[in-house]
N, CA, C and O atoms as a Maestro MAE file, in Angstrom:
{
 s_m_m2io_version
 :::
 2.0.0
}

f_m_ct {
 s_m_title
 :::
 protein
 m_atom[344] {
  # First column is atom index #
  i_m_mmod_type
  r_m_x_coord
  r_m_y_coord
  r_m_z_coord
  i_m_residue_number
  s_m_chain_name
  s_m_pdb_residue_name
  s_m_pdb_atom_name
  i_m_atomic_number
  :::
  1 25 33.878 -8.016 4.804 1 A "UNK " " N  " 7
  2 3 32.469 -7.695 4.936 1 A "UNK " " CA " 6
  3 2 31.850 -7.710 3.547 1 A "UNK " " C  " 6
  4 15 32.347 -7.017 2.659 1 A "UNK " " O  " 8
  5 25 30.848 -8.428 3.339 2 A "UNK " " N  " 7
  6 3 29.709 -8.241 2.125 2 A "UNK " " CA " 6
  7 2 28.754 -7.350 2.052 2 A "UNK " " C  " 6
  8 15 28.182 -7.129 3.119 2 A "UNK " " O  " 8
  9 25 28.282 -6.576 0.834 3 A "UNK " " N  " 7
  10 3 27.115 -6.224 1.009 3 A "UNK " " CA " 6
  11 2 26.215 -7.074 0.909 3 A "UNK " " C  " 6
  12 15 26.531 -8.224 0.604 3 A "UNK " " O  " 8
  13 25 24.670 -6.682 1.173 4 A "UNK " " N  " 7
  14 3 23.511 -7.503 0.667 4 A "UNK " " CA " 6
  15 2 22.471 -6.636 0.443 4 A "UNK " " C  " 6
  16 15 22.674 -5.448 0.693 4 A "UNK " " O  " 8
  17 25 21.445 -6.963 0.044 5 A "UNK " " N  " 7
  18 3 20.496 -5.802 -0.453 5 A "UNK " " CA " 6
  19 2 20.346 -5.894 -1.921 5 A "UNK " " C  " 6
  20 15 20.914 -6.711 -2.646 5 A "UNK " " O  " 8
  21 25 19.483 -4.929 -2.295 6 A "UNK " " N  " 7
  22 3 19.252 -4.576 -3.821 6 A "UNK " " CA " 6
  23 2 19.464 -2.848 -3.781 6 A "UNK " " C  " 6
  24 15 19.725 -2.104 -2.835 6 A "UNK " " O  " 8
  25 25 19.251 -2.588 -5.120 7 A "UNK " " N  " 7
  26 3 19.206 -1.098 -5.182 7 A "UNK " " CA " 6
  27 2 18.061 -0.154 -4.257 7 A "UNK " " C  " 6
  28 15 18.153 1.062 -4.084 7 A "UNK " " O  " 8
  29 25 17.135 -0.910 -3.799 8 A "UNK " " N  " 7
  30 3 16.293 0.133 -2.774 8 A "UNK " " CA " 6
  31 2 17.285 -0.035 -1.529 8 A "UNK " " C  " 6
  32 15 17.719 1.045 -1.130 8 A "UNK " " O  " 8
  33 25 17.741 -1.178 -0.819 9 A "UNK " " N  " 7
  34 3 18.421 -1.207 0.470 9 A "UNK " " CA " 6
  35 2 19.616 -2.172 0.513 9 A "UNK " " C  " 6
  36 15 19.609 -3.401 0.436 9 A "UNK " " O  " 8
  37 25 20.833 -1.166 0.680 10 A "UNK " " N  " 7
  38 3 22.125 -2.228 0.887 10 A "UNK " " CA " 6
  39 2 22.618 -1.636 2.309 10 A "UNK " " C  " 6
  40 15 22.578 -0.602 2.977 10 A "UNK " " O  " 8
  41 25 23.214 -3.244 2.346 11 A "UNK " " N  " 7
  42 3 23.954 -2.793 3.783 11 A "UNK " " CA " 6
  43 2 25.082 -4.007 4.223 11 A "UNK " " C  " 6
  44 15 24.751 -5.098 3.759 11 A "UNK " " O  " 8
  45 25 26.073 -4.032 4.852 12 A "UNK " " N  " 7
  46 3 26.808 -5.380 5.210 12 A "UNK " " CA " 6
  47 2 25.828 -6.032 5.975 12 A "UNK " " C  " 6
  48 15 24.856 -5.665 6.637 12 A "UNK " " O  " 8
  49 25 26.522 -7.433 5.611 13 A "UNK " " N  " 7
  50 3 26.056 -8.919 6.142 13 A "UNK " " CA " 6
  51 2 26.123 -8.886 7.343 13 A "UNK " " C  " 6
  52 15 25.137 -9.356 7.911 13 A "UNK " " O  " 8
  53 25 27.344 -8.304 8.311 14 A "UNK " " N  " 7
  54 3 27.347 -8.344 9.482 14 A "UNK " " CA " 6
  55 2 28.246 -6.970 10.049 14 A "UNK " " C  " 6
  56 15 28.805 -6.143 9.328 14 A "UNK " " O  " 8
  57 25 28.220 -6.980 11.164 15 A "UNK " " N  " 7
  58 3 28.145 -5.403 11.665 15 A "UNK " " CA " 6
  59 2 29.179 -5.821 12.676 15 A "UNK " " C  " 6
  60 15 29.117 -7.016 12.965 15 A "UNK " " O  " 8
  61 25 30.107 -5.127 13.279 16 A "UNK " " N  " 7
  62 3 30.882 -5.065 14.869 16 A "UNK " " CA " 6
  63 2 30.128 -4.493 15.949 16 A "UNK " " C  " 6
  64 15 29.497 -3.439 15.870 16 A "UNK " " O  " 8
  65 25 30.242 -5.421 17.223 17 A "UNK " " N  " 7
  66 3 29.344 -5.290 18.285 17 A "UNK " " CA " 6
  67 2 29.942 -3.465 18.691 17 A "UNK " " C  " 6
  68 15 31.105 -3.082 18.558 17 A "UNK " " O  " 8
  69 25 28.768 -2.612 19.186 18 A "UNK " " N  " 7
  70 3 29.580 -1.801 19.151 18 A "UNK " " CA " 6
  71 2 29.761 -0.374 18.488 18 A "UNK " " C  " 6
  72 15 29.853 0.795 18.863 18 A "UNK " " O  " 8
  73 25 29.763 -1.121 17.254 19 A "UNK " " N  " 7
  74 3 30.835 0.084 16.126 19 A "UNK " " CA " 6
  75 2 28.968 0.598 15.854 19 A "UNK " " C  " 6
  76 15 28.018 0.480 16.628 19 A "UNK " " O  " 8
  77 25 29.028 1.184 14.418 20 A "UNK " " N  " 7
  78 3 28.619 1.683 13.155 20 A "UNK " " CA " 6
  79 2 28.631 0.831 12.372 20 A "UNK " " C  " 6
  80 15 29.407 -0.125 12.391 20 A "UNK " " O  " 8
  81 25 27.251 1.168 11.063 21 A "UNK " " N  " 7
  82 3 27.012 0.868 9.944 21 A "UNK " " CA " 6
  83 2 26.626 1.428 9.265 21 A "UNK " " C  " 6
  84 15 25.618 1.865 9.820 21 A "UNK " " O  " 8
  85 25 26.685 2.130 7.576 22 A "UNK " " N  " 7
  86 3 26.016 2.583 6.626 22 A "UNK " " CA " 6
  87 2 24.927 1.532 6.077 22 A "UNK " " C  " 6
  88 15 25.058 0.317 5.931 22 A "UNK " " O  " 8
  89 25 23.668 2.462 5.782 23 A "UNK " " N  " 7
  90 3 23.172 1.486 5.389 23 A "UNK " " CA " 6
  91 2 22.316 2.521 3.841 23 A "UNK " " C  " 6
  92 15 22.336 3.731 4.067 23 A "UNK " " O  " 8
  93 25 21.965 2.315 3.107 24 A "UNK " " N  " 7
  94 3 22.536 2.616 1.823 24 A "UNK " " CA " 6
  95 2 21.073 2.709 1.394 24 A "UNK " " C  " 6
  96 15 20.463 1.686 1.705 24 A "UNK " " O  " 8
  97 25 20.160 3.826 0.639 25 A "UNK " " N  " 7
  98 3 18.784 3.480 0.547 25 A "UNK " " CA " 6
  99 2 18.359 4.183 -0.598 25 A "UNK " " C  " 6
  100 15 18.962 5.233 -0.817 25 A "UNK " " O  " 8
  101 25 17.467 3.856 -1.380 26 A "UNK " " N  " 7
  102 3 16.681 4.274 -3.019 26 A "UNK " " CA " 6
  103 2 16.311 5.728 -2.034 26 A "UNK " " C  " 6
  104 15 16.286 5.945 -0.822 26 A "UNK " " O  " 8
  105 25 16.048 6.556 -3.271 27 A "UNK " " N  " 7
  106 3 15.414 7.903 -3.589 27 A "UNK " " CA " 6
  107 2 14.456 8.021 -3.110 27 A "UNK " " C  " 6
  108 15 14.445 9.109 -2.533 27 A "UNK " " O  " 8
  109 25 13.118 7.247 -2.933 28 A "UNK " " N  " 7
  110 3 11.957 7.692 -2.171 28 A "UNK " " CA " 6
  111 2 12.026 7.179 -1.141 28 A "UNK " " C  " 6
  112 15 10.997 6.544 -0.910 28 A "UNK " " O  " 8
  113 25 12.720 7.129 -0.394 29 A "UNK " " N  " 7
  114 3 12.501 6.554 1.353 29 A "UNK " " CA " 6
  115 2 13.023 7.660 1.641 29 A "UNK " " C  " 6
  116 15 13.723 8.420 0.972 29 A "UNK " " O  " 8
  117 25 12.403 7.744 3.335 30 A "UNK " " N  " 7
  118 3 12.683 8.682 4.337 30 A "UNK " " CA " 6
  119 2 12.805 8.424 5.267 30 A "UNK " " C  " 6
  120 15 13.245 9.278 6.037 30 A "UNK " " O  " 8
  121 25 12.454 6.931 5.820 31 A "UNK " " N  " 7
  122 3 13.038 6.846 7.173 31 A "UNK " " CA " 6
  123 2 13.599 5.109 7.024 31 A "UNK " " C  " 6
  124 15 13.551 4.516 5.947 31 A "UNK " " O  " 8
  125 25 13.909 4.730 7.792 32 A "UNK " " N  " 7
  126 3 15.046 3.373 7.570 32 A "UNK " " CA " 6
  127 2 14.577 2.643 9.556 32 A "UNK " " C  " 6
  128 15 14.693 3.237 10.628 32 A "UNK " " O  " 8
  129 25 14.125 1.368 9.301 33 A "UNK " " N  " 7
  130 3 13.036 0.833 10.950 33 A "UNK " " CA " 6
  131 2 14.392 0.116 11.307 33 A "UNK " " C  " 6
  132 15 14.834 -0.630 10.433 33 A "UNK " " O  " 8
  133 25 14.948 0.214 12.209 34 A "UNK " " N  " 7
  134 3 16.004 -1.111 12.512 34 A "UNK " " CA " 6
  135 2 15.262 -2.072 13.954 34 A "UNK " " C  " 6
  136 15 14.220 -1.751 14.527 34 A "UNK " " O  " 8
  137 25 15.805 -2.825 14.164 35 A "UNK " " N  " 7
  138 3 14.843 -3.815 15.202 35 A "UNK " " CA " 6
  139 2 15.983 -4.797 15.486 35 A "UNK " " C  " 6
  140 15 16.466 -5.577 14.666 35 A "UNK " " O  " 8
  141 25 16.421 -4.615 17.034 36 A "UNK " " N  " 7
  142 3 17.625 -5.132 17.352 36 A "UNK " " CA " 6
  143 2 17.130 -6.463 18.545 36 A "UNK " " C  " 6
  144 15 17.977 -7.077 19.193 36 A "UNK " " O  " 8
  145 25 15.699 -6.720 18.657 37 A "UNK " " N  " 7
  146 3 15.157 -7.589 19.302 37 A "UNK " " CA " 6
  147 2 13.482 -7.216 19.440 37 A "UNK " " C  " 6
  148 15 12.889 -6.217 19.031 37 A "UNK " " O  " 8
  149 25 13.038 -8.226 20.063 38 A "UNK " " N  " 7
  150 3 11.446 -8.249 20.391 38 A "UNK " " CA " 6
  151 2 10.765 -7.175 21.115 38 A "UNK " " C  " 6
  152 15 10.744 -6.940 22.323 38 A "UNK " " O  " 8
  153 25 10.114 -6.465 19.959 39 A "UNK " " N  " 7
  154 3 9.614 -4.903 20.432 39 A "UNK " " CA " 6
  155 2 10.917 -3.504 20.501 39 A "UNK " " C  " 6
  156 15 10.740 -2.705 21.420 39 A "UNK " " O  " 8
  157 25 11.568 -3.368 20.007 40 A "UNK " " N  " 7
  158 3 12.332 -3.134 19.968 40 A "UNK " " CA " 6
  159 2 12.570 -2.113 18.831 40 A "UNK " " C  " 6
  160 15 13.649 -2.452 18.346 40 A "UNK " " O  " 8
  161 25 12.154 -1.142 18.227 41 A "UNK " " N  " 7
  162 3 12.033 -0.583 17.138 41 A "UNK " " CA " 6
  163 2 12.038 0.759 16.995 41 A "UNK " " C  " 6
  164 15 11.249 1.557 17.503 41 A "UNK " " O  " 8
  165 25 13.536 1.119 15.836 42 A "UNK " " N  " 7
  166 3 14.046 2.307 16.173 42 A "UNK " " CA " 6
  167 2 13.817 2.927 14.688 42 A "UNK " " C  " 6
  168 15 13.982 2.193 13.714 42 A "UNK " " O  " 8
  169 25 13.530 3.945 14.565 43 A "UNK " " N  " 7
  170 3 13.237 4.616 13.143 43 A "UNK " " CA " 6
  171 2 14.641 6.055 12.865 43 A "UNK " " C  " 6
  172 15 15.166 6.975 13.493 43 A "UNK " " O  " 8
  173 25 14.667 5.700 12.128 44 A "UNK " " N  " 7
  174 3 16.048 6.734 11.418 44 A "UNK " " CA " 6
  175 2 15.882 7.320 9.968 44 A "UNK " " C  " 6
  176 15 15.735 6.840 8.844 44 A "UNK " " O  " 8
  177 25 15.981 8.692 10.558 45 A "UNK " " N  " 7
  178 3 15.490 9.710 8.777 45 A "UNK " " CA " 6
  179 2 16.616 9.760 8.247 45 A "UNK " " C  " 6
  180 15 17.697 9.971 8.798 45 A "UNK " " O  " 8
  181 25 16.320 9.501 6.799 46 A "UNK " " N  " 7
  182 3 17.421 9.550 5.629 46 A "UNK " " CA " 6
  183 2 17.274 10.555 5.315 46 A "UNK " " C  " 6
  184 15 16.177 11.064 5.082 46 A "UNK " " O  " 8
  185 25 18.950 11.390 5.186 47 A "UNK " " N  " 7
  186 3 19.363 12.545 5.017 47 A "UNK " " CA " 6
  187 2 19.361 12.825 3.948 47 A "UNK " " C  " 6
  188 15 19.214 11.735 3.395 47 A "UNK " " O  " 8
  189 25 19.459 13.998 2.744 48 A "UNK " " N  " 7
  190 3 19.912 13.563 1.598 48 A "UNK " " CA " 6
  191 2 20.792 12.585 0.570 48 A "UNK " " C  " 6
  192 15 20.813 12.239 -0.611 48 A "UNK " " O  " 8
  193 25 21.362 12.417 1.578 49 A "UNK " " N  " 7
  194 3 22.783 11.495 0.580 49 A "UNK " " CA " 6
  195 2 22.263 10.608 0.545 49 A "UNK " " C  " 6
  196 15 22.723 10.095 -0.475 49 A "UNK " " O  " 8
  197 25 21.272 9.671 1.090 50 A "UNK " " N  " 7
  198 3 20.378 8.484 1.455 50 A "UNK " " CA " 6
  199 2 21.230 7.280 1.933 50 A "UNK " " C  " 6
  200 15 21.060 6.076 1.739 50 A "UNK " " O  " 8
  201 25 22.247 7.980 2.646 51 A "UNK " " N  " 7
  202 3 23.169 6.980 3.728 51 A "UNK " " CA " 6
  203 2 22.757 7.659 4.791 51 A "UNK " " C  " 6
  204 15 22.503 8.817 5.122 51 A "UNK " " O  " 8
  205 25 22.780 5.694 5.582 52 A "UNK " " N  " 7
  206 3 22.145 6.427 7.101 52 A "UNK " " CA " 6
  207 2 23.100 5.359 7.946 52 A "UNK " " C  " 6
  208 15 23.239 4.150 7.764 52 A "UNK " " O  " 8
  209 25 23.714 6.239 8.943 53 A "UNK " " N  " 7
  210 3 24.432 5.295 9.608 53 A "UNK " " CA " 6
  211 2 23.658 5.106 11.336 53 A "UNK " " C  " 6
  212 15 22.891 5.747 12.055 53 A "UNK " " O  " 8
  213 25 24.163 4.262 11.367 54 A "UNK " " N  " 7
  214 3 23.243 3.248 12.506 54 A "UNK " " CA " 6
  215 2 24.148 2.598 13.834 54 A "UNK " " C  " 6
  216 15 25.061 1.869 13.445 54 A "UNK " " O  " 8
  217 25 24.046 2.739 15.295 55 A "UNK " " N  " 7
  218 3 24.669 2.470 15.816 55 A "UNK " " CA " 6
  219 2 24.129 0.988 16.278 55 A "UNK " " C  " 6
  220 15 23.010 0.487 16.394 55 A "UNK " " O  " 8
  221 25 25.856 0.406 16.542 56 A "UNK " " N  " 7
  222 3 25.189 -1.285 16.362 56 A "UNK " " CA " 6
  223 2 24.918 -1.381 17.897 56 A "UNK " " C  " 6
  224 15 25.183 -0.310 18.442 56 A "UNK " " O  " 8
  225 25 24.451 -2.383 18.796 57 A "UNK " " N  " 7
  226 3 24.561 -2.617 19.697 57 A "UNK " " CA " 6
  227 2 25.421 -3.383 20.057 57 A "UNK " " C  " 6
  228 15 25.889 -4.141 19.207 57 A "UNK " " O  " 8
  229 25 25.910 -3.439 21.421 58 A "UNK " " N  " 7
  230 3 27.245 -4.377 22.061 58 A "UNK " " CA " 6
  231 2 26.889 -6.111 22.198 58 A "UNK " " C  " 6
  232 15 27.598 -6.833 22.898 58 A "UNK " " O  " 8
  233 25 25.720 -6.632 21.442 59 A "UNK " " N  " 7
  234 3 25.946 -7.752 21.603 59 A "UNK " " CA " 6
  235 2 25.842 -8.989 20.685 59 A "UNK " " C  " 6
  236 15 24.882 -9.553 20.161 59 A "UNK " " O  " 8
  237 25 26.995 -9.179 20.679 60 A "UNK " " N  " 7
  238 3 27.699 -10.276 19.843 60 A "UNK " " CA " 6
  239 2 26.497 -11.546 19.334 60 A "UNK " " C  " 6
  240 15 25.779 -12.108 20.160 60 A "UNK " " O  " 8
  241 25 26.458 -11.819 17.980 61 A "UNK " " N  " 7
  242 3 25.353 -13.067 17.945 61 A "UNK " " CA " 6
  243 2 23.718 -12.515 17.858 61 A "UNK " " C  " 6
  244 15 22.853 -13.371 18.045 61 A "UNK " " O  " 8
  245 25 23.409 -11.503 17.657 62 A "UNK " " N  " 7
  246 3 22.301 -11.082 17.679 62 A "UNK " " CA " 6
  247 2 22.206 -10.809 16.513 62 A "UNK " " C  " 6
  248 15 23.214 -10.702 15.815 62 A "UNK " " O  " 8
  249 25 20.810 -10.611 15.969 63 A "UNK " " N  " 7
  250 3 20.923 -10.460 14.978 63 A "UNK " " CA " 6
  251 2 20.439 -8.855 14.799 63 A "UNK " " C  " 6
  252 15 19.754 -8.454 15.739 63 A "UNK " " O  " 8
  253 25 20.691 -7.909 13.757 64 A "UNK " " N  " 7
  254 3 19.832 -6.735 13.539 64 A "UNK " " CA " 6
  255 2 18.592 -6.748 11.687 64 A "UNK " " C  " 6
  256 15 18.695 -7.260 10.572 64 A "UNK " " O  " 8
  257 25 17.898 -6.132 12.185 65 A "UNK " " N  " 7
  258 3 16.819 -6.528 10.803 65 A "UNK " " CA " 6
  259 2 16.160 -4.742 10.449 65 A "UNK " " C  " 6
  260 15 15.410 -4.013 11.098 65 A "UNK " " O  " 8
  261 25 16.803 -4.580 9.256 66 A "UNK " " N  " 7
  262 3 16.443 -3.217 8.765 66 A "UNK " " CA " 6
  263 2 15.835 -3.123 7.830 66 A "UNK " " C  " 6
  264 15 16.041 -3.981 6.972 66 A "UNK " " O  " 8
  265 25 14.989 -2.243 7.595 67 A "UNK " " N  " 7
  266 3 13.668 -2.678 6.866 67 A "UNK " " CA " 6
  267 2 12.842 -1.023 6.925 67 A "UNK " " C  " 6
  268 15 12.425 -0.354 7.870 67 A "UNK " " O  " 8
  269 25 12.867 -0.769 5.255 68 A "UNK " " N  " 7
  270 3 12.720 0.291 4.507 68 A "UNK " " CA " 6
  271 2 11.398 -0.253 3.814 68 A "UNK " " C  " 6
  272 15 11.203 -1.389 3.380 68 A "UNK " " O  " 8
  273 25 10.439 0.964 3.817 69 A "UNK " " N  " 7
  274 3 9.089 0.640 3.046 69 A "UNK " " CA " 6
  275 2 8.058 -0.094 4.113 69 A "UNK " " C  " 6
  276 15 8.214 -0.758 5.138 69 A "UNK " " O  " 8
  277 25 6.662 0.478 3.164 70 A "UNK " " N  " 7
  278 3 5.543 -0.434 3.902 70 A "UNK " " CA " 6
  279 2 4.927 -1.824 2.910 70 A "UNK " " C  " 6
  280 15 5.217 -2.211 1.779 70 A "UNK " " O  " 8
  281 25 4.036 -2.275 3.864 71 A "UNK " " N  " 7
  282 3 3.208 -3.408 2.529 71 A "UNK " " CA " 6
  283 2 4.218 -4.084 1.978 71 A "UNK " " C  " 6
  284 15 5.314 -4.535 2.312 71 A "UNK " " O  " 8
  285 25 3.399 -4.013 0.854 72 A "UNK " " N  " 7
  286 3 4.232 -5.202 -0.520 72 A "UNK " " CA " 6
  287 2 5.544 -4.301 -0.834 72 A "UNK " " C  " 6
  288 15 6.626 -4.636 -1.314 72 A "UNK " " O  " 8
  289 25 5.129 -3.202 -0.450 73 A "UNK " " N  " 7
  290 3 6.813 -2.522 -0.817 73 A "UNK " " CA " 6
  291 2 7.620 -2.355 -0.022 73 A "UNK " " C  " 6
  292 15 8.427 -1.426 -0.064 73 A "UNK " " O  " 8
  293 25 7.556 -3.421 1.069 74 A "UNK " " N  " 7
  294 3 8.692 -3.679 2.212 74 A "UNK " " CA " 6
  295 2 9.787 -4.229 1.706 74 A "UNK " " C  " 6
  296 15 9.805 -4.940 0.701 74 A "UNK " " O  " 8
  297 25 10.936 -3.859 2.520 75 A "UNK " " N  " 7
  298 3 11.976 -4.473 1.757 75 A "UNK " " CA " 6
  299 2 13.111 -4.988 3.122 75 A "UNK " " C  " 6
  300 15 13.460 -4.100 3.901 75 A "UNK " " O  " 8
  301 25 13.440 -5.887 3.260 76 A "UNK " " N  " 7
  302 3 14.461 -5.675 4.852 76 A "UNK " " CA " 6
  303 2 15.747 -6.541 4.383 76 A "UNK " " C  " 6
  304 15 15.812 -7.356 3.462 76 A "UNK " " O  " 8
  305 25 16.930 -6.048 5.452 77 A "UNK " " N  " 7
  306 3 17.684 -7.299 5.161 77 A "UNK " " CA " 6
  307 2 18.241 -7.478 6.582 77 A "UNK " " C  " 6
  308 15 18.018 -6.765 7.560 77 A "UNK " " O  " 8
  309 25 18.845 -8.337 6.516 78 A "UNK " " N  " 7
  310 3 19.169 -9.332 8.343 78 A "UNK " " CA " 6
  311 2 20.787 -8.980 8.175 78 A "UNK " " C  " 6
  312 15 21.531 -9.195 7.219 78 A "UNK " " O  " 8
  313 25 21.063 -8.336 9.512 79 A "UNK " " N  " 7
  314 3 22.573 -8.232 9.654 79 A "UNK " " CA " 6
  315 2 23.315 -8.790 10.896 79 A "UNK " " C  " 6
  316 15 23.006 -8.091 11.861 79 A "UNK " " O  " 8
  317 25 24.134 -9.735 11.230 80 A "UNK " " N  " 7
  318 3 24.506 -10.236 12.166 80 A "UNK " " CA " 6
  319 2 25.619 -9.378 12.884 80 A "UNK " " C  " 6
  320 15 26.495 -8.757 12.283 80 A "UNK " " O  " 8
  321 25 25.448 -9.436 14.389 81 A "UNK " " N  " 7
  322 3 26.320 -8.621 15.316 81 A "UNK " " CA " 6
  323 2 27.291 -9.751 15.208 81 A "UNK " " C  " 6
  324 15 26.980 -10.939 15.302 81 A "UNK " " O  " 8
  325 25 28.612 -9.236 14.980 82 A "UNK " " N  " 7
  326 3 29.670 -10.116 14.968 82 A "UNK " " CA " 6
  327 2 30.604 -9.395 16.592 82 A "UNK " " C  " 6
  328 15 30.222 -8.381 17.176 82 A "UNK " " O  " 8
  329 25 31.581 -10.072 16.928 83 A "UNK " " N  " 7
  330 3 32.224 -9.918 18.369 83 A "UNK " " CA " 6
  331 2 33.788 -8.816 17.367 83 A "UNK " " C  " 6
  332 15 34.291 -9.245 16.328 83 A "UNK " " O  " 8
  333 25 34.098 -7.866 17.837 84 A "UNK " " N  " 7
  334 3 35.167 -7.453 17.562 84 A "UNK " " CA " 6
  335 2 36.532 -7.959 17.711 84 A "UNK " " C  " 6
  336 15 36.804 -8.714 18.644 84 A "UNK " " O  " 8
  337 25 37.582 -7.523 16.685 85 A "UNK " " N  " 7
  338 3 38.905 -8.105 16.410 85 A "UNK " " CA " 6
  339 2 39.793 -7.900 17.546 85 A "UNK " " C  " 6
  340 15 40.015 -6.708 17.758 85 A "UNK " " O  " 8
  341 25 40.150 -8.410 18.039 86 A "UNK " " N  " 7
  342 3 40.852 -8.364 19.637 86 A "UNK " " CA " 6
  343 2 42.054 -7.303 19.218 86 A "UNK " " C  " 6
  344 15 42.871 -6.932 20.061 86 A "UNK " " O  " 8
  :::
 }
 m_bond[343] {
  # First column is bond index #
  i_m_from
  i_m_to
  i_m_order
  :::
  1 1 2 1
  2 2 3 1
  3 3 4 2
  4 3 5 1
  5 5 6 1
  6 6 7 1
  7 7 8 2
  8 7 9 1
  9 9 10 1
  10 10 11 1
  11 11 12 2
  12 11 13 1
  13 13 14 1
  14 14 15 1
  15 15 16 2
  16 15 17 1
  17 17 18 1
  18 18 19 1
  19 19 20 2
  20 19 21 1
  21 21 22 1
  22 22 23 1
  23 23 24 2
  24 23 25 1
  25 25 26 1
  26 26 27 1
  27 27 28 2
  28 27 29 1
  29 29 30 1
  30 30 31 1
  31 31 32 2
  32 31 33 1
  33 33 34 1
  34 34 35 1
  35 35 36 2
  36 35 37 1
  37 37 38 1
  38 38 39 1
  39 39 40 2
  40 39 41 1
  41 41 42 1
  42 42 43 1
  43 43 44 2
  44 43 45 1
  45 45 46 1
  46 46 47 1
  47 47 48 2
  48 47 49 1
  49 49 50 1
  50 50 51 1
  51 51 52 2
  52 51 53 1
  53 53 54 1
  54 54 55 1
  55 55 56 2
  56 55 57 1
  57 57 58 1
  58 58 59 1
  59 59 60 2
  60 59 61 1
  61 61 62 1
  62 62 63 1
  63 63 64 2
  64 63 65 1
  65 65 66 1
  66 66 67 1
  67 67 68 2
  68 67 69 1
  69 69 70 1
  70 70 71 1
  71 71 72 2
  72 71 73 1
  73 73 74 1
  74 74 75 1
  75 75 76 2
  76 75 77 1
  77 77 78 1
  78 78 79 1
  79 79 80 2
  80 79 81 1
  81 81 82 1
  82 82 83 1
  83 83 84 2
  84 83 85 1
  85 85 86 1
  86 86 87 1
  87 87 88 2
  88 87 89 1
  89 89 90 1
  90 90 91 1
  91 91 92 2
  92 91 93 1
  93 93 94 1
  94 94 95 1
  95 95 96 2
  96 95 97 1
  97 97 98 1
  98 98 99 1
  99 99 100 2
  100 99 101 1
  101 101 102 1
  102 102 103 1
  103 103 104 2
  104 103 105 1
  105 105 106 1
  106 106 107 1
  107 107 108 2
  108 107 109 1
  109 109 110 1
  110 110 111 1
  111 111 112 2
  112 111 113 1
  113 113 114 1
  114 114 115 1
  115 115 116 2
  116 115 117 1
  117 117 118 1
  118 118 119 1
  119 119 120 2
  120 119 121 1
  121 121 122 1
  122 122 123 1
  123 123 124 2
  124 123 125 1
  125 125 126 1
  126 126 127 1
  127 127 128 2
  128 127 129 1
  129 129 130 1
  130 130 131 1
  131 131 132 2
  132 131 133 1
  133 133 134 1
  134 134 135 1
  135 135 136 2
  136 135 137 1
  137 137 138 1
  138 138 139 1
  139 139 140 2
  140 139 141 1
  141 141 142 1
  142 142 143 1
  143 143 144 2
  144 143 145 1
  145 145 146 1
  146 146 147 1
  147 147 148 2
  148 147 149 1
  149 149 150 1
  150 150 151 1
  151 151 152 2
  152 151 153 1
  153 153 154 1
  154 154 155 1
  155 155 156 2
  156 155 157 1
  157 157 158 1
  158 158 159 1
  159 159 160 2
  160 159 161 1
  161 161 162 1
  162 162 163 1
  163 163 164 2
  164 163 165 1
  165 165 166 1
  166 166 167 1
  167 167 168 2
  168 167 169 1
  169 169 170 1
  170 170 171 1
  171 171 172 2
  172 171 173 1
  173 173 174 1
  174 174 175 1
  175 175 176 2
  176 175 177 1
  177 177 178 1
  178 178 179 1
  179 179 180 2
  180 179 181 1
  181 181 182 1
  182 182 183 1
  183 183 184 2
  184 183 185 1
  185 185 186 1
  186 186 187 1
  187 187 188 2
  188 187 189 1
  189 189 190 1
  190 190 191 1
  191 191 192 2
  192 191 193 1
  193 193 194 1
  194 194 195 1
  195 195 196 2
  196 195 197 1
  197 197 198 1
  198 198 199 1
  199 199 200 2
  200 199 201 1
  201 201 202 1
  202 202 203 1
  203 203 204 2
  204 203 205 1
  205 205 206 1
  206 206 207 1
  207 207 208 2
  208 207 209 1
  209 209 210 1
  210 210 211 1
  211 211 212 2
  212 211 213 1
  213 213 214 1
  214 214 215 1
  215 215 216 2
  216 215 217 1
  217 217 218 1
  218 218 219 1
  219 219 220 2
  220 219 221 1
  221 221 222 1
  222 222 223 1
  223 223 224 2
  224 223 225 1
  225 225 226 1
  226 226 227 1
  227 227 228 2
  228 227 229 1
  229 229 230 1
  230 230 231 1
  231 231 232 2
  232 231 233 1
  233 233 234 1
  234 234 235 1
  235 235 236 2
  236 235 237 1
  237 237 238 1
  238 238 239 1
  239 239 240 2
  240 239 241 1
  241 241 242 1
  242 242 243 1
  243 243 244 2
  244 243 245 1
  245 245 246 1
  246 246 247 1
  247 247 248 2
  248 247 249 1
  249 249 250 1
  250 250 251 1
  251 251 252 2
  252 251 253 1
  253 253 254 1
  254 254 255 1
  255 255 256 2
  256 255 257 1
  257 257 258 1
  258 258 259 1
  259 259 260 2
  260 259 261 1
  261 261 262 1
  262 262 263 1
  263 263 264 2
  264 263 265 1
  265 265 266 1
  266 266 267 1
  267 267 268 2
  268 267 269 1
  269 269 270 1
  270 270 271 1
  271 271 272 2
  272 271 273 1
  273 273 274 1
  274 274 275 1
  275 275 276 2
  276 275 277 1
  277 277 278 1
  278 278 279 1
  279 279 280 2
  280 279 281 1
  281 281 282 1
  282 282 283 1
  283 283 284 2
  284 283 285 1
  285 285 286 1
  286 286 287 1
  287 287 288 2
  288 287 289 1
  289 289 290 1
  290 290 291 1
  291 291 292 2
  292 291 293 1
  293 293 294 1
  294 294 295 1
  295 295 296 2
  296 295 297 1
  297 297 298 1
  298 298 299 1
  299 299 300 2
  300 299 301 1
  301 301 302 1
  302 302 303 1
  303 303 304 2
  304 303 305 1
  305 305 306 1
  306 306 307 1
  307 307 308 2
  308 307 309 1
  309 309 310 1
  310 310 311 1
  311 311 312 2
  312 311 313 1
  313 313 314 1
  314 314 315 1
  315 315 316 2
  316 315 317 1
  317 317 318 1
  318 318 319 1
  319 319 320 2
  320 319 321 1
  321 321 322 1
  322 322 323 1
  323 323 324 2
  324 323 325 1
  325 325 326 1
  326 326 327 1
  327 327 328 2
  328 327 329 1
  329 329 330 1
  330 330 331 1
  331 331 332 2
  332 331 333 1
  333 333 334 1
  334 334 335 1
  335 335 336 2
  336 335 337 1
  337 337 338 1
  338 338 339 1
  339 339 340 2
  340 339 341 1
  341 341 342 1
  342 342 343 1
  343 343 344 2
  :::
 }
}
């Protein structure tokens, strides 16, 4: 697994259908938008530690898109649902 991101938002490239993800966030954010399809949009408060873990959904090939900040100070990154290790 890779990360991707910058120092406001990291997170792996791709996720297990399924499982969990950390997703890793700068000092002034407070909530973290994930969007697992069309209309679809789930908001998650960052705790102190500014790891926020995220439950993936069960389907394989989809993509997930998380996305910290408003405006020009949006920031997102694209994580692919991968199928789990048999």
């Amino acid at each position: 697994m890779t990360v991707q991101g910058g120092e406001e938002l990291k997170g792996p490239s791709t996720a297990p259908a399924g499982g969990t993800i950390e997703i890793q966030v700068g000092p002034n954010e407070t909530t973290v938008w994930v969007s697992s399809g069309v209309g679809d949009l789930t908001g998650y408060t960052v705790p102190p530690s500014k790891k926020v873990t995220i439950p993936v959904p069960p389907t394989p090939g989809e993509p997930l898109l998380v996305t910290v900040g408003r405006g020009l100070d949006k920031r997102s990154i694209i994580i692919t649902i991968v199928a789990p290790s048999p």
